[in-house]
N, C-alpha and C positions, 0 to 999 in steps of 0.2 A: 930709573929710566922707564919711561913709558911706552906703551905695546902700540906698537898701529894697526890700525884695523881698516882690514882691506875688503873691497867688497865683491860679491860671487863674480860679480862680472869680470874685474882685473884679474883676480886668480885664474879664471875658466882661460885668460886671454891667455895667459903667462903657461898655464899649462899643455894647453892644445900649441905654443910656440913650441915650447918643448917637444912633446911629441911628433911636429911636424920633422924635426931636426933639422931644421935649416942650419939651424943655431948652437952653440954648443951647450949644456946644461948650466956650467960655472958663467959660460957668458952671459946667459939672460941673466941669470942670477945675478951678474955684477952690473948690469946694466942697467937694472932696477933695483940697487943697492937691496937683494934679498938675503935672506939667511938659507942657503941651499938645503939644511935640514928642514928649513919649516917648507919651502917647495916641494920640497920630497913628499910629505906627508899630504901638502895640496894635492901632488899627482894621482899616491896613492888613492883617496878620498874621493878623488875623481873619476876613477878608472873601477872604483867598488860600487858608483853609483851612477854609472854611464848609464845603464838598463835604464834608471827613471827619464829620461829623457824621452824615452816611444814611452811611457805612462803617462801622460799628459794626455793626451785625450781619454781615458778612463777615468780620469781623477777627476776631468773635468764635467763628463757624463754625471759622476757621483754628486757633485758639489752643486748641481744644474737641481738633480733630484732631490736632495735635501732641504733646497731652497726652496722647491716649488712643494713640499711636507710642509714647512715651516710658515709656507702663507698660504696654505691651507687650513693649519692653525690658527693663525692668526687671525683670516677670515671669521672663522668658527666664535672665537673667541669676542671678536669685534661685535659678529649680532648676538651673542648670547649678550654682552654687556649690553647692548641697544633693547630689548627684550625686555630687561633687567628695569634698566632706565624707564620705559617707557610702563611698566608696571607699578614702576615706587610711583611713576607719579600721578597714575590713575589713585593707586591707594590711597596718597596724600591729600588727590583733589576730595575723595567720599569720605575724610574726613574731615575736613573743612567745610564742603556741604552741610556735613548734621553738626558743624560747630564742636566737633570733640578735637583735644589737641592733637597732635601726632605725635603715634609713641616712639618714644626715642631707643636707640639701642646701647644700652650702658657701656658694652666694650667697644663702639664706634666713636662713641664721645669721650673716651680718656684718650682715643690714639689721635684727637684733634688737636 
């Protein structure tokens, strides 16, 4: 027999019906062919982690700031490579000038 899988939003519905108690527990339960123990367990789970719901804009503050580290990285990263780039090929060109080959780098050419 296979599991269904329901997703945050239906459970959240199913649980806040609950709690509202318009309704009775076994009856939502039967009304949305549920297993009243795994409900149970949605309520609980629900009610252990109602706090995060006001954590939401901290978590968002953090994820804002992380992001804006990571493309500052990245920036970083970007002209060091441009730097990089624009060095090999100065050096390439003052070799070709005086006509000597360009020296190859032996562990760059096996990972080719």
């Amino acid at each position: 027999m296979s599991r269904d899988k329901y997703s945050a939003e239906f459970k959240s519905r199913i649980v806040l019906a609950i709690i509202q108690g318009d309704k009775d527990f076994n009856t939502i339960c039967s009304e949305n062919n549920l297993n009243p123990g795994m409900v149970r367990k949605w309520r609980i789970e629900f009610l252990k982690n109602a706090h995060k719901a006001f954590d939401h804009e901290a978590a968002l503050k953090s994820a804002q700031k992380g992001e804006k580290n990571l493309q500052k990285v990245n920036d970083q990263m970007l002209k060091t490579i441009g730097q990089l780039t624009l060095e090999r090929d100065f050096l390439q060109g003052c070799f070709r000038k005086i006509g000597h080959p360009i020296p190859s780098i032996p562990e760059y050419d096996r990972k080719k």
